[in-house]
mmCIF file of the N, C-alpha and C atoms, coordinates in Angstrom:
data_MODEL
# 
_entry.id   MODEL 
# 
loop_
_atom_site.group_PDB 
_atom_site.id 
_atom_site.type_symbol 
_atom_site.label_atom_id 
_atom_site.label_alt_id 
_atom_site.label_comp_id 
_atom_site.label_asym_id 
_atom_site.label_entity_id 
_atom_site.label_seq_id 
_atom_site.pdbx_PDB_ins_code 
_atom_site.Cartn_x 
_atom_site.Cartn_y 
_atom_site.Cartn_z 
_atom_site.occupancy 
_atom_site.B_iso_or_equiv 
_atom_site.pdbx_formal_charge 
_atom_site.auth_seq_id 
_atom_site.auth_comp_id 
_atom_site.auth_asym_id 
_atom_site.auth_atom_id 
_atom_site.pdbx_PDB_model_num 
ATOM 1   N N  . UNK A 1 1  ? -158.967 248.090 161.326 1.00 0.00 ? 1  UNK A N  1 
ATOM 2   C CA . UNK A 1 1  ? -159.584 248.058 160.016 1.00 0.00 ? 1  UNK A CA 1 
ATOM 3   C C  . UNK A 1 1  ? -160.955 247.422 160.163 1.00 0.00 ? 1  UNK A C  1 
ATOM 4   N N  . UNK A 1 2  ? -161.912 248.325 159.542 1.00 0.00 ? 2  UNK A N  1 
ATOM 5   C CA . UNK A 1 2  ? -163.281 247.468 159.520 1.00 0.00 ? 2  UNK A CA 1 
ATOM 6   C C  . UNK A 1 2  ? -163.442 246.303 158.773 1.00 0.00 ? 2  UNK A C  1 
ATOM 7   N N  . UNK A 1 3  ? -164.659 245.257 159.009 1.00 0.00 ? 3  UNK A N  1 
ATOM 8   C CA . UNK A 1 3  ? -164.809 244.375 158.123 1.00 0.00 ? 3  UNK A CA 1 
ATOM 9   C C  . UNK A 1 3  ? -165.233 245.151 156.582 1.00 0.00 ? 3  UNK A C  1 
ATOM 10  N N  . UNK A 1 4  ? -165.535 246.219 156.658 1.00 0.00 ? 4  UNK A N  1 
ATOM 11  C CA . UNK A 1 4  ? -165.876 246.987 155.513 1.00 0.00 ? 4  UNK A CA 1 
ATOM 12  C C  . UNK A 1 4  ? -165.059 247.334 154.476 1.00 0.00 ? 4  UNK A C  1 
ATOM 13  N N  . UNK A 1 5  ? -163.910 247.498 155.047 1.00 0.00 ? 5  UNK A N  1 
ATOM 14  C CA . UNK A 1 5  ? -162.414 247.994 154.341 1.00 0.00 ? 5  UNK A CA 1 
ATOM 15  C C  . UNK A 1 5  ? -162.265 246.879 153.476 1.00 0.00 ? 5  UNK A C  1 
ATOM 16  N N  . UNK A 1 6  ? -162.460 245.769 153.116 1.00 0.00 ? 6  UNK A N  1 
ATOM 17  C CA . UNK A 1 6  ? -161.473 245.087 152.138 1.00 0.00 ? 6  UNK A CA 1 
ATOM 18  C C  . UNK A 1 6  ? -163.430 244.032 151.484 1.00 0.00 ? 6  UNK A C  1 
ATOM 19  N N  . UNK A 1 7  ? -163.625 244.094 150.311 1.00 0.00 ? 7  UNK A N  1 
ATOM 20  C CA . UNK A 1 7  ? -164.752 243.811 149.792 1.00 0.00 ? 7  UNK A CA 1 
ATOM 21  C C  . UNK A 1 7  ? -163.586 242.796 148.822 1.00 0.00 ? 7  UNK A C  1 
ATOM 22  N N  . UNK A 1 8  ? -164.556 241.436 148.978 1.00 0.00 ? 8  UNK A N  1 
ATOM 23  C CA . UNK A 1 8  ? -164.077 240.213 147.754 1.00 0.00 ? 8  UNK A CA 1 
ATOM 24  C C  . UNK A 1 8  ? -164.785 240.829 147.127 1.00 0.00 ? 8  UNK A C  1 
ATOM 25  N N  . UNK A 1 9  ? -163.610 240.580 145.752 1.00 0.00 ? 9  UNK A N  1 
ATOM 26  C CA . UNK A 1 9  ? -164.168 240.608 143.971 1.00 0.00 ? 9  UNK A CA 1 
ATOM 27  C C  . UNK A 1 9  ? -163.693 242.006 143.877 1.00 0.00 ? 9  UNK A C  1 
ATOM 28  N N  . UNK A 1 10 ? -163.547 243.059 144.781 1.00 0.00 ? 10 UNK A N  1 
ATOM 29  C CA . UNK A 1 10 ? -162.948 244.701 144.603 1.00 0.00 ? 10 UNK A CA 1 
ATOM 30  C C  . UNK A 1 10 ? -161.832 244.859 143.941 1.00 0.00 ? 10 UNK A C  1 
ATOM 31  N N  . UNK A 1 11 ? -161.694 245.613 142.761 1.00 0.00 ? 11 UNK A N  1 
ATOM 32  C CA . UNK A 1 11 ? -160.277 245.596 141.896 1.00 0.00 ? 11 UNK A CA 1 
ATOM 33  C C  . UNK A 1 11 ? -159.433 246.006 142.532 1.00 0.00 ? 11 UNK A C  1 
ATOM 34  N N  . UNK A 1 12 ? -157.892 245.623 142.591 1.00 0.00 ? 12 UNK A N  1 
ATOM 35  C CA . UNK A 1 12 ? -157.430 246.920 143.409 1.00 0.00 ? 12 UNK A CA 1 
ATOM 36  C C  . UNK A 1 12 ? -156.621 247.732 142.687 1.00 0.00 ? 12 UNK A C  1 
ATOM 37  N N  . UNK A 1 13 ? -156.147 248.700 142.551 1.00 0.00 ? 13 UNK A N  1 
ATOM 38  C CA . UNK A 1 13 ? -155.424 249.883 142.281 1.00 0.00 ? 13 UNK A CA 1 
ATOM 39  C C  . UNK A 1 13 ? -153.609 249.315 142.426 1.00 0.00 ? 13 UNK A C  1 
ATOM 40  N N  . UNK A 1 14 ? -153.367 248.559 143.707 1.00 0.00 ? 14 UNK A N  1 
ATOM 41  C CA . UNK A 1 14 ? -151.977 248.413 143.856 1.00 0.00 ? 14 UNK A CA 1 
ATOM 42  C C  . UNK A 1 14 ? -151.596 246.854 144.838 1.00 0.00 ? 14 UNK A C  1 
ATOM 43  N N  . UNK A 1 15 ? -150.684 246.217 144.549 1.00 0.00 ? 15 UNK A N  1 
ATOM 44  C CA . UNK A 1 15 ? -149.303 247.536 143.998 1.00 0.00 ? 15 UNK A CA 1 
ATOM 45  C C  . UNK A 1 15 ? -149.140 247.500 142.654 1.00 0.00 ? 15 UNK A C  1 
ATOM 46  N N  . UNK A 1 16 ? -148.971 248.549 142.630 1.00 0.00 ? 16 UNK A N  1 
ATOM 47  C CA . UNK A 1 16 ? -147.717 248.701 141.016 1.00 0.00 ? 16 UNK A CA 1 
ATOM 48  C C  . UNK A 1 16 ? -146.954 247.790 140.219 1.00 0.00 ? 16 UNK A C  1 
ATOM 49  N N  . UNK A 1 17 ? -146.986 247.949 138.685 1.00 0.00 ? 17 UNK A N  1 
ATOM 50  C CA . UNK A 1 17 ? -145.879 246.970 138.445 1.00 0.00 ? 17 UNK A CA 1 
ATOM 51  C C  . UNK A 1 17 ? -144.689 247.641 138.835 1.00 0.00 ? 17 UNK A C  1 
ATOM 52  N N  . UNK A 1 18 ? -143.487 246.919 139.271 1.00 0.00 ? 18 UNK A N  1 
ATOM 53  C CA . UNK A 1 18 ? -142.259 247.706 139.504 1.00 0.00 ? 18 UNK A CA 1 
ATOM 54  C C  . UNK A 1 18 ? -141.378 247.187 138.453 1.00 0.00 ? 18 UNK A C  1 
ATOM 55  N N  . UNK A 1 19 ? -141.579 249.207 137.736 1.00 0.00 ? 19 UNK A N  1 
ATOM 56  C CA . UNK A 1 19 ? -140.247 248.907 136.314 1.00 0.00 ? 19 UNK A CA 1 
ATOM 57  C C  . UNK A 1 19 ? -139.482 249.501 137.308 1.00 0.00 ? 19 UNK A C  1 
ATOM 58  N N  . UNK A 1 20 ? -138.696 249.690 138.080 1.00 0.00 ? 20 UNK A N  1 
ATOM 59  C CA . UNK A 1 20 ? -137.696 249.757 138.297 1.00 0.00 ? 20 UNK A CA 1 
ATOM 60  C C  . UNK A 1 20 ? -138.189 251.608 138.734 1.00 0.00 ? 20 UNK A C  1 
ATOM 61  N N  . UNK A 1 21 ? -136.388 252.590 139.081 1.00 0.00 ? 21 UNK A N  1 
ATOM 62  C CA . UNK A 1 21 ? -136.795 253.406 139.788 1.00 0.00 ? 21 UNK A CA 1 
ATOM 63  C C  . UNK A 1 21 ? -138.177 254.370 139.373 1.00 0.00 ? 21 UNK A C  1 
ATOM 64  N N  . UNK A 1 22 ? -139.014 254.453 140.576 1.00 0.00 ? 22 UNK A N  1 
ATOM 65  C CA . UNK A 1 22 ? -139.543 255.693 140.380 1.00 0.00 ? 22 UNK A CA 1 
ATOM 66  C C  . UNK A 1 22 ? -139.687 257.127 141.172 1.00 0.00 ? 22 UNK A C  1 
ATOM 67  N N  . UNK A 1 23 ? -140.079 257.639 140.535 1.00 0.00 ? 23 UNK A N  1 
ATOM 68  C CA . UNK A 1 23 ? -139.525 259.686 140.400 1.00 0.00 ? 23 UNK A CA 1 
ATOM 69  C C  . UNK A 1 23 ? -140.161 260.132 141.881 1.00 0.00 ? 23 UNK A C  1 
ATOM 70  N N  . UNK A 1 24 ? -141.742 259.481 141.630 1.00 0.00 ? 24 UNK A N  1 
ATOM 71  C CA . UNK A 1 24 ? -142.606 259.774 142.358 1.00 0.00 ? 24 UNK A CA 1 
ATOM 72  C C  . UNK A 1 24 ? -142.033 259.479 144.266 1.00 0.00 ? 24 UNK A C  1 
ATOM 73  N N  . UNK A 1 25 ? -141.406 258.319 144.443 1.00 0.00 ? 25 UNK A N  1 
ATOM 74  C CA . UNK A 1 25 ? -141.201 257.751 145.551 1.00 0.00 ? 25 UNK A CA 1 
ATOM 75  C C  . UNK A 1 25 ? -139.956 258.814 145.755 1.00 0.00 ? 25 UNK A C  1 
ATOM 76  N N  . UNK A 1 26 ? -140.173 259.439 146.488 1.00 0.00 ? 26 UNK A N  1 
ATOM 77  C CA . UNK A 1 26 ? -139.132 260.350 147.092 1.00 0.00 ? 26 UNK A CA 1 
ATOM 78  C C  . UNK A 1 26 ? -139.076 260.665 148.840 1.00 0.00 ? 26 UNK A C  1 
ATOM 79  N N  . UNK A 1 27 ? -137.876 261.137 149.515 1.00 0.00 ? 27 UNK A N  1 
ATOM 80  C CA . UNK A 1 27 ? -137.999 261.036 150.707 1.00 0.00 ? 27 UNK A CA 1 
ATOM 81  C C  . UNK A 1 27 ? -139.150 262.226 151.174 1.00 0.00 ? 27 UNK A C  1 
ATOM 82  N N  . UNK A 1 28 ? -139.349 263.029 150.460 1.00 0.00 ? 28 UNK A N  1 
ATOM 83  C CA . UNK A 1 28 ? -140.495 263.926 150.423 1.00 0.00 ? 28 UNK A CA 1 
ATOM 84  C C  . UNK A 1 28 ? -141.866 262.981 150.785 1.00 0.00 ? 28 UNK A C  1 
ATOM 85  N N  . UNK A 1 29 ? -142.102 261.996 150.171 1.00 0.00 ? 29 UNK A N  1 
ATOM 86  C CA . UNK A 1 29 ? -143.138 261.282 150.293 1.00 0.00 ? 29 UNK A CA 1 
ATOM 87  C C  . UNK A 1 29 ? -142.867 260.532 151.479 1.00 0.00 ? 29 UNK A C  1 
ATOM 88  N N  . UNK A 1 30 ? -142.026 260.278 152.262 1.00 0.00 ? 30 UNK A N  1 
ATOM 89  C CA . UNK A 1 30 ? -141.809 259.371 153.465 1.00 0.00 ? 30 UNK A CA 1 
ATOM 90  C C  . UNK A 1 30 ? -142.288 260.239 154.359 1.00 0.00 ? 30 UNK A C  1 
ATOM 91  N N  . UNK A 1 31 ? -141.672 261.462 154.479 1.00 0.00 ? 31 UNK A N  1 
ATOM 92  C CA . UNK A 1 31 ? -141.604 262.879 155.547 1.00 0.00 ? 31 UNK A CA 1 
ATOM 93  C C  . UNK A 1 31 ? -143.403 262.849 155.315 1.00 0.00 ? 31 UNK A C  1 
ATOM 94  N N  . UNK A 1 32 ? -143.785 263.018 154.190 1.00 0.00 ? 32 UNK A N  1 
ATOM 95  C CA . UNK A 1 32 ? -145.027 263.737 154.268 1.00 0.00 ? 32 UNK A CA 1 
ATOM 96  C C  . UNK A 1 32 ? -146.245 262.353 154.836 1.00 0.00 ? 32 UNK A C  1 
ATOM 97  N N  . UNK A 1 33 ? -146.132 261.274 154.721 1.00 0.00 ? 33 UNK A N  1 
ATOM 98  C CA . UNK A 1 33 ? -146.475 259.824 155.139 1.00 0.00 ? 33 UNK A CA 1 
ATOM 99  C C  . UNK A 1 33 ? -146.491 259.943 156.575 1.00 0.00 ? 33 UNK A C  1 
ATOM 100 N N  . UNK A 1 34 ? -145.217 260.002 157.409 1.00 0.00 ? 34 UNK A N  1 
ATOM 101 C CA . UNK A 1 34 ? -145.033 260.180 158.673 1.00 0.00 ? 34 UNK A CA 1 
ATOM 102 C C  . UNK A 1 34 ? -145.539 261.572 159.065 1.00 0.00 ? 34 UNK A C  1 
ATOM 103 N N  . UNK A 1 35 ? -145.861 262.497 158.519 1.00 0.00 ? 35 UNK A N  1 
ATOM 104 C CA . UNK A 1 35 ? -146.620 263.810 159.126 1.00 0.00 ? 35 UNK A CA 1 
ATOM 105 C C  . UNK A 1 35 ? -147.960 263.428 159.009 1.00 0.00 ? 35 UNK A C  1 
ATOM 106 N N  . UNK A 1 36 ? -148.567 262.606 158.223 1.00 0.00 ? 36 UNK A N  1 
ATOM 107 C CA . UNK A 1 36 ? -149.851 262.206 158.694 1.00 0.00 ? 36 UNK A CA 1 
ATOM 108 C C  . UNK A 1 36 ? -150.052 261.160 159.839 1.00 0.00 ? 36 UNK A C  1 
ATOM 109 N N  . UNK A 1 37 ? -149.368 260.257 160.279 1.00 0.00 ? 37 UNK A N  1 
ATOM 110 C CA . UNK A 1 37 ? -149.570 259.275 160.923 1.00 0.00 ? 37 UNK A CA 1 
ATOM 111 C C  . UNK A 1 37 ? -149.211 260.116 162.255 1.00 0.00 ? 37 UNK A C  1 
ATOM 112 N N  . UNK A 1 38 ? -148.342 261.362 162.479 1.00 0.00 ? 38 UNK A N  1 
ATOM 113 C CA . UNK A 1 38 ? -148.220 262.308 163.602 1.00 0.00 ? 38 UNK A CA 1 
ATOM 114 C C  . UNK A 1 38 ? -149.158 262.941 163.637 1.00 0.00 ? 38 UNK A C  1 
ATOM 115 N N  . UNK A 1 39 ? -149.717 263.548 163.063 1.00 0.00 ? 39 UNK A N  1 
ATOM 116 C CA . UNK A 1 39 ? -151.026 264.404 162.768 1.00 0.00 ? 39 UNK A CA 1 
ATOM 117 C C  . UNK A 1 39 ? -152.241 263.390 163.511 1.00 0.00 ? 39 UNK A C  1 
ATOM 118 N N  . UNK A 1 40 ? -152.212 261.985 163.241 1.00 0.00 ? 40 UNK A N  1 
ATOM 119 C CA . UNK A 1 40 ? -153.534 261.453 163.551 1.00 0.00 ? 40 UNK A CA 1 
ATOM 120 C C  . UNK A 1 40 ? -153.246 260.481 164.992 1.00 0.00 ? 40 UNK A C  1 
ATOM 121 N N  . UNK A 1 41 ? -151.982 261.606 165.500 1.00 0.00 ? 41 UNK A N  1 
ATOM 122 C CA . UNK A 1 41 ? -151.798 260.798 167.044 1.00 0.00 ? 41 UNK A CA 1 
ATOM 123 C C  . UNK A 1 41 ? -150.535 259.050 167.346 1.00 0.00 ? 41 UNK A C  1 
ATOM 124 N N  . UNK A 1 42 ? -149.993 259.676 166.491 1.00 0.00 ? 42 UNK A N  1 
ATOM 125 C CA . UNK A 1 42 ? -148.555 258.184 166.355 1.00 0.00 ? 42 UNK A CA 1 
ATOM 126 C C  . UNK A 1 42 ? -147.491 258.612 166.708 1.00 0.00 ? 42 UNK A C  1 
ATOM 127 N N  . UNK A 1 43 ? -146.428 257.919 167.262 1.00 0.00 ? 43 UNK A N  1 
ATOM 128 C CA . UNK A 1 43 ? -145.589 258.717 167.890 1.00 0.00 ? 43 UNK A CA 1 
ATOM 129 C C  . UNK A 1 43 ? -144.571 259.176 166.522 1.00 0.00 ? 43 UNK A C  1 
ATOM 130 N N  . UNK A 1 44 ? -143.676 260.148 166.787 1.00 0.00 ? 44 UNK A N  1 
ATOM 131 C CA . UNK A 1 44 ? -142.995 260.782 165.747 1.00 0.00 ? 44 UNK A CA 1 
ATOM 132 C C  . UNK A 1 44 ? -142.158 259.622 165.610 1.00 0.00 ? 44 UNK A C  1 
ATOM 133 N N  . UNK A 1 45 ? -141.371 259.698 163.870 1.00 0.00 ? 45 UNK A N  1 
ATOM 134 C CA . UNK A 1 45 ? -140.449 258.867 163.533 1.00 0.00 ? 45 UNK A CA 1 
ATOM 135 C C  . UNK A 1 45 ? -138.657 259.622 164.086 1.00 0.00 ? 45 UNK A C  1 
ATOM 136 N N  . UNK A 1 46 ? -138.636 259.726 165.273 1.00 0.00 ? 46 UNK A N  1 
ATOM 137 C CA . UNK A 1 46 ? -137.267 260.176 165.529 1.00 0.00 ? 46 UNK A CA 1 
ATOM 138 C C  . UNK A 1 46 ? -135.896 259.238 164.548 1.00 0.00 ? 46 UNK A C  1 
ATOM 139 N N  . UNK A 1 47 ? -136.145 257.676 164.736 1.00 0.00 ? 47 UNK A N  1 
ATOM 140 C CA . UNK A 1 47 ? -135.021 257.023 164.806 1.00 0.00 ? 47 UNK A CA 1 
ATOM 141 C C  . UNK A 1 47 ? -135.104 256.632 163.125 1.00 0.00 ? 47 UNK A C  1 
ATOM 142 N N  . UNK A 1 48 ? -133.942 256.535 163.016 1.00 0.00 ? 48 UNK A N  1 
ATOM 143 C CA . UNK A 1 48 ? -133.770 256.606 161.379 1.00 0.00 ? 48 UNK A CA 1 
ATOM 144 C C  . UNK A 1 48 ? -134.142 255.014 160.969 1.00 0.00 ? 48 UNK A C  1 
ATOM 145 N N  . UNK A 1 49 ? -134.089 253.944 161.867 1.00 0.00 ? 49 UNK A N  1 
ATOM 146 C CA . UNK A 1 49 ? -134.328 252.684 161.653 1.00 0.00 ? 49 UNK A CA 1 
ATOM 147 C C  . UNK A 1 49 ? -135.991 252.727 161.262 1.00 0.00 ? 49 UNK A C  1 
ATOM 148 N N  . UNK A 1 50 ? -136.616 253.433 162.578 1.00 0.00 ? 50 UNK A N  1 
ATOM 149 C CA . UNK A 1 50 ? -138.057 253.865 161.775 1.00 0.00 ? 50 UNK A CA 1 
ATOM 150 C C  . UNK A 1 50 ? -138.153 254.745 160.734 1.00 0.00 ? 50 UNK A C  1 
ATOM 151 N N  . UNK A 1 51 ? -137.381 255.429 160.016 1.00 0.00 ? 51 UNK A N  1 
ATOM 152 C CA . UNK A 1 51 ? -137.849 256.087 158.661 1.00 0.00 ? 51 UNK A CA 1 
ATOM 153 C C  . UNK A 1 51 ? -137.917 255.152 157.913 1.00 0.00 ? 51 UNK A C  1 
ATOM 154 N N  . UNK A 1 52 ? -136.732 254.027 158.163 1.00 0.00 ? 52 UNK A N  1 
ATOM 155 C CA . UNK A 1 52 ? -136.192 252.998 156.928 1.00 0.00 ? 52 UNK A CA 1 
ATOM 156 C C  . UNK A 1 52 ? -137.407 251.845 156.867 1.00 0.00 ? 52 UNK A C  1 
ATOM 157 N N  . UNK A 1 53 ? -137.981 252.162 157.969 1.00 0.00 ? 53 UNK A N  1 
ATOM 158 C CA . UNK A 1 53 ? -139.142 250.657 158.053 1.00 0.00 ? 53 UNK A CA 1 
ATOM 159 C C  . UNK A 1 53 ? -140.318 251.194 157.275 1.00 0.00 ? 53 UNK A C  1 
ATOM 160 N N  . UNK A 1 54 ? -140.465 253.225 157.578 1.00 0.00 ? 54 UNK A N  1 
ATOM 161 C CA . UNK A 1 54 ? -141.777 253.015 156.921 1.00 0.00 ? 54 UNK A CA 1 
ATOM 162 C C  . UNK A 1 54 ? -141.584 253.248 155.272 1.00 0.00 ? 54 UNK A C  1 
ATOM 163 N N  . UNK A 1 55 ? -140.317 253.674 155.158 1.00 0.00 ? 55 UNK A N  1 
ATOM 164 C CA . UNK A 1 55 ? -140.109 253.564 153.416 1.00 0.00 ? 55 UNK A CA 1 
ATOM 165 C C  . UNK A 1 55 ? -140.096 252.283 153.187 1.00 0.00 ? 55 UNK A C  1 
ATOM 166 N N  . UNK A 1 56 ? -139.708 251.131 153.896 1.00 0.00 ? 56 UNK A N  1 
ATOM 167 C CA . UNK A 1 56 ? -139.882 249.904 153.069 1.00 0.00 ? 56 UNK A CA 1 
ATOM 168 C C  . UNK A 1 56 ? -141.348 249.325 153.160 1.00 0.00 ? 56 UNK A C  1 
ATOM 169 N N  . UNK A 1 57 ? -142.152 249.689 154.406 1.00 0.00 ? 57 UNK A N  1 
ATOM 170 C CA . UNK A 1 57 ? -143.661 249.489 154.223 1.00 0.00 ? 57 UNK A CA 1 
ATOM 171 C C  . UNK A 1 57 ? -144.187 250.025 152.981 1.00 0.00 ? 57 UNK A C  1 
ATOM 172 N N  . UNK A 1 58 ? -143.877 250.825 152.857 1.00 0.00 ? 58 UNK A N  1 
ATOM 173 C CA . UNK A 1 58 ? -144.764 251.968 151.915 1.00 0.00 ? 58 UNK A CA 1 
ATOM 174 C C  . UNK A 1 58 ? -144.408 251.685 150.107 1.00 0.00 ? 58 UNK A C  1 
ATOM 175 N N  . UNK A 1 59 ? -143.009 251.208 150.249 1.00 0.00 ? 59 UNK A N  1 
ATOM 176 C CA . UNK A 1 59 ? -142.497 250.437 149.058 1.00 0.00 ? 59 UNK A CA 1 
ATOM 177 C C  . UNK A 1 59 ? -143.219 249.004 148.808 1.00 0.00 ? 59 UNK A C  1 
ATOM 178 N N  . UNK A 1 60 ? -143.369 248.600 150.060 1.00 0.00 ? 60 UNK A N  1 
ATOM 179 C CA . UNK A 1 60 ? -144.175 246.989 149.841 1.00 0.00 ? 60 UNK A CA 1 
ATOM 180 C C  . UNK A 1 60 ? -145.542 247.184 149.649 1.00 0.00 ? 60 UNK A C  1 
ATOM 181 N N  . UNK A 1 61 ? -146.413 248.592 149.875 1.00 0.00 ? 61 UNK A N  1 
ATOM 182 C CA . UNK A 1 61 ? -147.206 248.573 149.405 1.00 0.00 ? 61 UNK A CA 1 
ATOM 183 C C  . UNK A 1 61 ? -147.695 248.864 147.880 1.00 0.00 ? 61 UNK A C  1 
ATOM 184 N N  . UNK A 1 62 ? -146.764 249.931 147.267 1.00 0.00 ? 62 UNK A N  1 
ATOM 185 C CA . UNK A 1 62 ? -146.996 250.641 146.092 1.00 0.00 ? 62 UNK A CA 1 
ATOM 186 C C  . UNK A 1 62 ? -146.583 249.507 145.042 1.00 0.00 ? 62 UNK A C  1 
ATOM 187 N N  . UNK A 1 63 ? -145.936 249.181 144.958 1.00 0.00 ? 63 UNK A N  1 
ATOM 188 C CA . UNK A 1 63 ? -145.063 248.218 144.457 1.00 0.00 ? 63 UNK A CA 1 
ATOM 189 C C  . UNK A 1 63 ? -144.759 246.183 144.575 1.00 0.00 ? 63 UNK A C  1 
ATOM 190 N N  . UNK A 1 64 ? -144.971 245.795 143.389 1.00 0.00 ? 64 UNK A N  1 
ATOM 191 C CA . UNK A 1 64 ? -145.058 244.505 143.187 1.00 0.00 ? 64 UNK A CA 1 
ATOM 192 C C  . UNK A 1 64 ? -143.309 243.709 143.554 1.00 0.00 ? 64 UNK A C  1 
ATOM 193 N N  . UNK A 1 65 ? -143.101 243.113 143.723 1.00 0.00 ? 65 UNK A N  1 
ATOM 194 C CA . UNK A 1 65 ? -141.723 242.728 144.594 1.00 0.00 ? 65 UNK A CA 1 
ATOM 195 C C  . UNK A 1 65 ? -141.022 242.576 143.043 1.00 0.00 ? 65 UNK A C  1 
ATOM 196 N N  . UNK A 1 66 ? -139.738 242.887 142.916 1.00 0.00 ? 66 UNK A N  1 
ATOM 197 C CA . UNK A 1 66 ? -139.116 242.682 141.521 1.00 0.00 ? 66 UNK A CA 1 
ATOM 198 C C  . UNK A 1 66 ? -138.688 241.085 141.635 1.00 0.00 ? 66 UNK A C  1 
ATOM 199 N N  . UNK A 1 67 ? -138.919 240.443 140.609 1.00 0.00 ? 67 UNK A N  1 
ATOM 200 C CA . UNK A 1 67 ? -138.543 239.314 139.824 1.00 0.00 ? 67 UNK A CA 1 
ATOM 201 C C  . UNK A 1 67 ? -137.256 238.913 140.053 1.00 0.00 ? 67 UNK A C  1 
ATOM 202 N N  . UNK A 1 68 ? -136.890 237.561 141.003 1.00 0.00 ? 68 UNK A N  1 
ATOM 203 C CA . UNK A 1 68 ? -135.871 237.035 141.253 1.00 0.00 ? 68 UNK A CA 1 
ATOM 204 C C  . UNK A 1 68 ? -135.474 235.993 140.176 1.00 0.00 ? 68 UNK A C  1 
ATOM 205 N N  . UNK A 1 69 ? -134.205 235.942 139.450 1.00 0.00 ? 69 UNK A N  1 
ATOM 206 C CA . UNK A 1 69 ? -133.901 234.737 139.118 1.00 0.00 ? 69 UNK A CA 1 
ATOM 207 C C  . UNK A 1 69 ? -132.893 233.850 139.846 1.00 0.00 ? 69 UNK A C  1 
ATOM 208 N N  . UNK A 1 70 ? -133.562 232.749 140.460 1.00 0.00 ? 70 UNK A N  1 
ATOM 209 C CA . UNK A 1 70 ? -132.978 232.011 140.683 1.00 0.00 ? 70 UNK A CA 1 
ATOM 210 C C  . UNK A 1 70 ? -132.567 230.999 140.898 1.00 0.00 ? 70 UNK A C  1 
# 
C-alpha cells in the first residue's frame, strides 16, 4: 500500500452499520473476490479454511462488529 492510499481527515465509505443479515453478502461475492485476487497473480483459494478466512476478512471489512452485551 502506498503512503498515498490512506489521506488523514478522508471520509470513509466503510464499514457499514451492521443491521444484521445482508442480501448483498453472498457466496457469489466471496467466489467473485477470490477470482480477482487469482486474476492479479495470488494463489487460488483451494482449501475451504481459506474461503472461510476471506469471507470473514471481507465481513470485517464491510461491516462494523455487532454490539456485545456484556
Amino acid at each position: 500500500m502506498s503512503g498515498a492510499a490512506f489521506r488523514f481527515g478522508a471520509e470513509r465509505s466503510y464499514p457499514l452499520p451492521h443491521a444484521g443479515p445482508d442480501a448483498r453478502f453472498t457466496e457469489s461475492l466471496v467466489t467473485s473476490v477470490a477470482g480477482v485476487l487469482v486474476g492479479n497473480g495470488y494463489p487460488r483459494l483451494d482449501a475451504s479454511a481459506d474461503r472461510a478466512a476471506l469471507e470473514e476478512a471481507l465481513a470485517a471489512f464491510l461491516y462494523n462488529p455487532l454490539e456485545r452485551d456484556i
